[in-house]
C-alpha positions as CSV (number, residue, x, y, z in Angstrom):
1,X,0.0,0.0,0.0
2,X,1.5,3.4,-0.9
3,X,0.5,6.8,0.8
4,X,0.9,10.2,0.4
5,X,0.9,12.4,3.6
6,X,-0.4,16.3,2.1
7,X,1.3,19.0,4.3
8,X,1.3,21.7,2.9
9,X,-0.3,23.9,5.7
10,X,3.4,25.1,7.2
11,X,5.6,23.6,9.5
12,X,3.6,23.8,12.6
13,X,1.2,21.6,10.9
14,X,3.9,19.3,9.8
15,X,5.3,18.5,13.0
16,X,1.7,17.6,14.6
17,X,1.1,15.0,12.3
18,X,4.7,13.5,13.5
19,X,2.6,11.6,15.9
20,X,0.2,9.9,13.9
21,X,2.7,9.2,11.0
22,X,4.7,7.5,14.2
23,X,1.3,5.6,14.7
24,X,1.2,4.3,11.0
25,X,4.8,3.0,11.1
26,X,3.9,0.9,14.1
27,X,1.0,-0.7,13.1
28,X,1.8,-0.8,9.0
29,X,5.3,-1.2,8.9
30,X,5.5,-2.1,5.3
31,X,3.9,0.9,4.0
32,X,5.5,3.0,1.7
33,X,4.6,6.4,2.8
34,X,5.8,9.8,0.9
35,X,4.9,13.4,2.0
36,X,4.4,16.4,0.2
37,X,5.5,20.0,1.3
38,X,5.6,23.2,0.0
39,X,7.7,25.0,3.1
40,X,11.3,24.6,3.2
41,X,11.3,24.0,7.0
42,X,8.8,21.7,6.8
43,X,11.3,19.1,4.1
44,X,13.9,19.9,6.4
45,X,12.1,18.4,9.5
46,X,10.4,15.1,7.5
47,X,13.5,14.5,6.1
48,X,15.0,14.8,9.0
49,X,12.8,12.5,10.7
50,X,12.7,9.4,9.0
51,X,9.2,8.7,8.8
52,X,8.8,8.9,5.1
53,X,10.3,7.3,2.2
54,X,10.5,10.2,0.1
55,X,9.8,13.8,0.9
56,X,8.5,16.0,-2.0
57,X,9.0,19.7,-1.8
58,X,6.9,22.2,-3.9
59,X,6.6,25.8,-3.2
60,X,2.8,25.9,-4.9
61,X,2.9,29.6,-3.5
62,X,5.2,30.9,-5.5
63,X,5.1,28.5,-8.8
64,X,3.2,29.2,-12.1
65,X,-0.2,27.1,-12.1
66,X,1.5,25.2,-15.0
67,X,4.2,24.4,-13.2
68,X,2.2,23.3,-10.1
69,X,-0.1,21.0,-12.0
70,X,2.7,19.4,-13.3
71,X,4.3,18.4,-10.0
72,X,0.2,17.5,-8.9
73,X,0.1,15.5,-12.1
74,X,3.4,13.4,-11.8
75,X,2.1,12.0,-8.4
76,X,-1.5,11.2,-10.2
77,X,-2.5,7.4,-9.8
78,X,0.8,6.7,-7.8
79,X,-0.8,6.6,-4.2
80,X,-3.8,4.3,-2.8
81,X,-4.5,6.7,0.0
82,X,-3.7,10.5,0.9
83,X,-4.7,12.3,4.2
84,X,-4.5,16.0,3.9
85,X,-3.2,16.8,7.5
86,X,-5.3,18.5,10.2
87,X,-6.0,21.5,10.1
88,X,-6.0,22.0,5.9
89,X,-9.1,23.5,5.4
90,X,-8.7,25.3,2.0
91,X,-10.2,24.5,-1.4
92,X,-6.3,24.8,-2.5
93,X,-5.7,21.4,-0.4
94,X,-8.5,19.6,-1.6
95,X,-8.4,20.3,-5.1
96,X,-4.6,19.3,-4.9
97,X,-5.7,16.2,-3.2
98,X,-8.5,15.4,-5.4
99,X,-6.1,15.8,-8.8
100,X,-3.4,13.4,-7.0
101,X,-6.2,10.7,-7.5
102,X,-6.0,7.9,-4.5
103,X,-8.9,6.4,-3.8
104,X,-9.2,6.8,-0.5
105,X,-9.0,10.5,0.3
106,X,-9.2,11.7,3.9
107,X,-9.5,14.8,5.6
108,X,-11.7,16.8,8.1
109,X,-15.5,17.7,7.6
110,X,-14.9,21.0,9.1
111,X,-17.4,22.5,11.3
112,X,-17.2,25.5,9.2
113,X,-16.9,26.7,6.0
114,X,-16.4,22.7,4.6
115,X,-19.0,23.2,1.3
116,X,-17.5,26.1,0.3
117,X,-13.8,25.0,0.6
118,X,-14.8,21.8,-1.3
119,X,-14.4,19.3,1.5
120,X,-16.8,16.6,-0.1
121,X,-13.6,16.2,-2.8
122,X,-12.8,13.6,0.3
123,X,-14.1,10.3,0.7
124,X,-13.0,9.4,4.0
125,X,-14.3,12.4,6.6
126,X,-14.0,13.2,10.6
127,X,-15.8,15.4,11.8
128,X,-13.7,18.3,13.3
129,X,-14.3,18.4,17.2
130,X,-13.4,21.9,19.0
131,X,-12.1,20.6,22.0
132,X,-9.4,17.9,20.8
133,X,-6.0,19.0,20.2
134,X,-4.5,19.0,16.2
135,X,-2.6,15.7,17.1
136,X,-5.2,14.0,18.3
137,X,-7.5,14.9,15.3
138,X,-4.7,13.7,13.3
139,X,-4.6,10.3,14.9
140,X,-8.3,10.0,14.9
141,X,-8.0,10.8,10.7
142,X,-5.3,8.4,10.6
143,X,-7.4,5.8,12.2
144,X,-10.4,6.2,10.5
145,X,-8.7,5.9,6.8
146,X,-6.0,2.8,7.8
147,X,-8.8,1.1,9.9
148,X,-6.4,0.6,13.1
149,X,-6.7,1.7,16.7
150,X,-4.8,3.9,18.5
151,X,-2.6,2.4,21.6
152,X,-1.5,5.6,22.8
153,X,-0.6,9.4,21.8
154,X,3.4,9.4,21.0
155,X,5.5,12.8,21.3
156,X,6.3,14.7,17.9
157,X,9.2,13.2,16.7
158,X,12.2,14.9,15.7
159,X,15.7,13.3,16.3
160,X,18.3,15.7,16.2
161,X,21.5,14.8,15.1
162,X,25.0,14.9,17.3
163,X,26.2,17.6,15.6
164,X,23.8,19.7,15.9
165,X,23.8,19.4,19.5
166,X,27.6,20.1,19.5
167,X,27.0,22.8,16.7
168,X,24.7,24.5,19.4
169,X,27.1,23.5,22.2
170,X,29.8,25.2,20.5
171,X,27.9,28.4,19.4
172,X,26.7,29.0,23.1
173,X,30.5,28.2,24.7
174,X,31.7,31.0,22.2
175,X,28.8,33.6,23.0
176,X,29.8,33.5,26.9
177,X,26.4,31.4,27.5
178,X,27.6,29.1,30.8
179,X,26.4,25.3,31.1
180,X,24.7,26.6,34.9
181,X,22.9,30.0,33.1
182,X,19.1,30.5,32.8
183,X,18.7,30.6,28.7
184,X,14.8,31.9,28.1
185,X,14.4,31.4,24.4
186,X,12.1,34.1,22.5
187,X,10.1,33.8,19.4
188,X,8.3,37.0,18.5
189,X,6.7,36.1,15.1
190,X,4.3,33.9,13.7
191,X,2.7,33.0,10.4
192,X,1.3,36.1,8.7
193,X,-1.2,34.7,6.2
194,X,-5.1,35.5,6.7
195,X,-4.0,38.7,9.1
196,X,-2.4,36.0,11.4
197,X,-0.1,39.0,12.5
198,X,-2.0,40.5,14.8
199,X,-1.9,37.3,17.0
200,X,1.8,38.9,17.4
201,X,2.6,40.3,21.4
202,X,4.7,43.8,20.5
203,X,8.3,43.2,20.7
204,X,8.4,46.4,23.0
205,X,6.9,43.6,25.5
206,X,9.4,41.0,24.5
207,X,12.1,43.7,25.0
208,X,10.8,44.6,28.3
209,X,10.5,41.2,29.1
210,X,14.0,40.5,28.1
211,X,15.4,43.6,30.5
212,X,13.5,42.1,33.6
213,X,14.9,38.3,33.3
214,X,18.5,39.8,32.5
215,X,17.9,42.0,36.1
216,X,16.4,40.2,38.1
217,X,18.2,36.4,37.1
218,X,20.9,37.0,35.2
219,X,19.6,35.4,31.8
220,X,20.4,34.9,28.9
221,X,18.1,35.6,25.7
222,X,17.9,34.0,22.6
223,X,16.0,34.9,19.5
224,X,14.3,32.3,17.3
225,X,13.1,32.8,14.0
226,X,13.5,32.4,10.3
227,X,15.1,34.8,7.6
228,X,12.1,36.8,7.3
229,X,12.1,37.4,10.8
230,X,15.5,39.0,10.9
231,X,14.3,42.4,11.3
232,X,12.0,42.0,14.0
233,X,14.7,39.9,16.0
234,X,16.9,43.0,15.3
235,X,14.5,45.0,16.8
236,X,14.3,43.3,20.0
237,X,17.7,43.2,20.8
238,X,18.5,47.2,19.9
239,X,15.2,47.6,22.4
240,X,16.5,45.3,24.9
241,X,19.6,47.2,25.3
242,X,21.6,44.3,26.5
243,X,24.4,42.4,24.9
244,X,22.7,39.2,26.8
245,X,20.4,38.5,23.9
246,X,21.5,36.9,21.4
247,X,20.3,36.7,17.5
248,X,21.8,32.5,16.5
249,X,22.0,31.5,13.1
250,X,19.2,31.0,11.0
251,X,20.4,29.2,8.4
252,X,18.7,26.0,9.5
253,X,15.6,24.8,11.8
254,X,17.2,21.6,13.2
255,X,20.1,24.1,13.9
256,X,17.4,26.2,15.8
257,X,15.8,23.3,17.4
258,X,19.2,22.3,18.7
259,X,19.6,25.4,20.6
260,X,16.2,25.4,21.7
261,X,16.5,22.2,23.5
262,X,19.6,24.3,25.6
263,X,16.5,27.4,26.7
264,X,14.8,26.8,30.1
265,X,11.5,27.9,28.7
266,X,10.7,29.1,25.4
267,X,8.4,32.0,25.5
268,X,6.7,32.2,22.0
269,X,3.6,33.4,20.1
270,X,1.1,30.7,18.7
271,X,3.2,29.6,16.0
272,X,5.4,26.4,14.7
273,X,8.2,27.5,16.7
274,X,5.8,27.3,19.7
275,X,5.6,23.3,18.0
276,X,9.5,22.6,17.7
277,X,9.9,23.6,21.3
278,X,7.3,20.9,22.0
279,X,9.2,18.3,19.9
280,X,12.2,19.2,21.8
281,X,11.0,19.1,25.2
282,X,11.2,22.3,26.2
283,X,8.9,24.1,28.5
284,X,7.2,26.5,27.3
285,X,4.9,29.9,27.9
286,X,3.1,30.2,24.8
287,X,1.3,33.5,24.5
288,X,-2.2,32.8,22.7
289,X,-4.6,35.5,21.9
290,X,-7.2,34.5,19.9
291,X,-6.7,30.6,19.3
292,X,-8.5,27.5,20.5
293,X,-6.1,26.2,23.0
294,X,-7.5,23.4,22.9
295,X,-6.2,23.3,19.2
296,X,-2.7,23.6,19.6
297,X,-1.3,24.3,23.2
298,X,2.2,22.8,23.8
299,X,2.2,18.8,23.3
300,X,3.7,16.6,25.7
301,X,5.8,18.9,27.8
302,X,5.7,21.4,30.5
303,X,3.8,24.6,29.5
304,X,2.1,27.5,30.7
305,X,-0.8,29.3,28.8
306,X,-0.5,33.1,28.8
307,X,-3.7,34.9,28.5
308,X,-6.4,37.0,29.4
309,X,-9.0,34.0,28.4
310,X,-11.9,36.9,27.4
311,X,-15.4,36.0,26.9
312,X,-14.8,36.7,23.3
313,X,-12.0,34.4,23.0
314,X,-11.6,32.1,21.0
315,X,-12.1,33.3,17.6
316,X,-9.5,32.4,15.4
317,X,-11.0,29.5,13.7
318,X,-10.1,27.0,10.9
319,X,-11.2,28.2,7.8
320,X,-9.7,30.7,4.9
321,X,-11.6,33.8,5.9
322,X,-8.2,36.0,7.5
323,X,-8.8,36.8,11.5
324,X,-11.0,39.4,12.4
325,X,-11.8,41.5,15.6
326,X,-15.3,41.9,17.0
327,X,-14.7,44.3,19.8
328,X,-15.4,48.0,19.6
329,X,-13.9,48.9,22.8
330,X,-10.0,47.8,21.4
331,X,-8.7,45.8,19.0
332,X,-7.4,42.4,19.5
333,X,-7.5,43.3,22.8
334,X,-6.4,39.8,24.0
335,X,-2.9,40.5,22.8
336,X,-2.7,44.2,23.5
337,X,-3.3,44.2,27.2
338,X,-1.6,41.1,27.7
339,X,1.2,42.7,30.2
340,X,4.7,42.0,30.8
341,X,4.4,41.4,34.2
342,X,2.2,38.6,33.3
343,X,4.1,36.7,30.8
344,X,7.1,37.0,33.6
345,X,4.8,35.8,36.2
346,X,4.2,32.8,33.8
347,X,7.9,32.2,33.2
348,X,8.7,32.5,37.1
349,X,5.8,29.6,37.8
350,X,7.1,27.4,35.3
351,X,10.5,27.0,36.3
352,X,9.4,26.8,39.6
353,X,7.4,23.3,38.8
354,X,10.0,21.8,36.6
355,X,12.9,19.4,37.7
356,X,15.3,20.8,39.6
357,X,18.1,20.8,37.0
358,X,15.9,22.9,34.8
359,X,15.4,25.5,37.5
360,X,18.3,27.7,37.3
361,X,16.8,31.1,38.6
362,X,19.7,33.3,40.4
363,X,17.1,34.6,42.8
């Protein structure tokens, strides 16, 4: 049986399927299983993880429709079965997965906006359920195509390579970073499609927040994010004023991922770094504004949610229409009054409730 894995949602989404691709390998095996990507980040972690037989990168954003339904029409007929991963609710998706041809074609019957995206392309469905996390829907769509049963709910998986480790070993050693200091990694951005933007906390905030750690605990900072989040990285450290946050390399996510398994606590914005810190362990204070935490709050390790959990909250929702603010009194409120003193409060709680070789606070 051959099948093809659509991820093409960004690497957030990639890495919570991890879990129910580990799931198929358990209980099939044999199976050839491919995956199709159109982020760069997202190859680099498949490839990296071992769980596919071949990973197969197109950037459909940025490619000619020519040249898109080429790649679409090369993979036509080769595949039994194709799960567009959860949460792919675009008519994009499904009209990619309906030209790719398997016969079994599964995805979520969203609770909203499904008709017009062109859900009923799919022939296996789930019906999306608002209070389970993306990795479990993922299992449940995994079980419902394959016709197996779920024995338990494994980490994401990403093994990171030795040198990587020493890559980000070295890197810290030569930056002044001590094996005994507190490292609080940062990531201030997020994806920006469909006006995700504004689920952003100000860098001011993280700047701020960056000043009190390095007072009060002696800490060091470092910034996470791709190439296109240079300048906004930049920004943070001229605001910060300190020469105790740090910009790495970004020339590569398992690089990143490497040095993020070296931070404390990550303190990030809903995004798929919020998801790598997850897949390497590290705890985490995600900052969530509008999202369904019940979506995508850290998976399988230590977290903290920072919010102000309003009555209007959540409203970002699966579906292609971009986010949107009801309230009259402020906009996106939920992020804009979301104070420093809180996230720190966060950060101080979690450290205090993880194992004592984490906790490395010089109170």
């Amino acid at each position: 049986m051959r099948i093809l894995i659509i991820a093409l949602s960004g690497i957030g989404d990639a890495l919570l399927f991890t879990p129910a691709a580990t799931l198929i390998r358990k209980h099939f095996p044999n199976i050839k299983m491919d995956a199709l990507v159109m982020f760069g980040g997202a190859r680099e972690l498949y490839e990296q993880t071992s769980l596919f037989d071949n990973v197969i990168y197109h950037d459909f954003l940025r490619s000619s429709l020519i040249k898109s339904l080429g790649v679409v029409s090369k993979l036509r007929g080769k595949y039994d079965a194709s799960i567009n991963v959860y949460p792919s609710n675009r008519l994009e998706y499904n009209v990619i997965q309906f030209l790719i041809g398997a016969k079994r074609r599964a995805a979520a019957k969203y609770l909203r906006q499904d008709l017009p995206q062109l859900g009923f392309l799919n022939n296996v469905r789930m019906l999306e359920n608002d209070l389970l996390h993306n990795v479990d829907e993922n299992i449940r769509l995994s079980e419902k195509l394959l016709g197996f049963s779920a024995d338990d709910e494994p980490d994401i998986f990403l093994p990171l390579p030795e040198q990587a480790i020493e890559l980000a070993g070295k890197y810290l050693k030569e930056t002044g970073v001590g094996e005994n200091d507190l490292v609080i990694g940062f990531h201030a951005g997020s994806a920006i499609f469909k006006n995700q933007i504004k689920r952003r906390w100000e860098p001011n905030k993280f700047a701020e927040l960056a000043r009190l750690l390095i007072a009060k605990h002696s800490a060091w900072i470092l910034l996470f994010g791709g190439p296109d989040e240079s300048g906004l990285k930049r920004e943070i450290g001229t605001l910060s004023g300190s020469g105790r946050v740090l910009i790495p390399p970004t020339g590569s996510i398992i690089q990143s991922a490497a040095l993020m398994k070296r931070c404390n606590v990550m303190v990030t914005n809903d995004s798929g770094m919020m998801h790598l810190a997850s897949a390497t362990k590290t705890p985490t204070v995600a900052i969530i504004g509008p999202t369904n935490t019940n979506y995508i709050h850290p998976w399988h390790t230590e977290y903290e949610i920072a919010s102000l959990y309003l009555d209007c909250a959540p409203c970002f929702i699966y579906s292609p229409r971009p986010l949107t603010c009801i309230r009259s009194d402020m906009k996106f409120k939920c992020i804009k009054e979301l104070t420093v003193e809180a996230v720190y409060a966060n950060v101080i709680h979690l450290l205090s409730r993880i194992p004592a070789a984490k906790n490395r606070i010089n109170a």
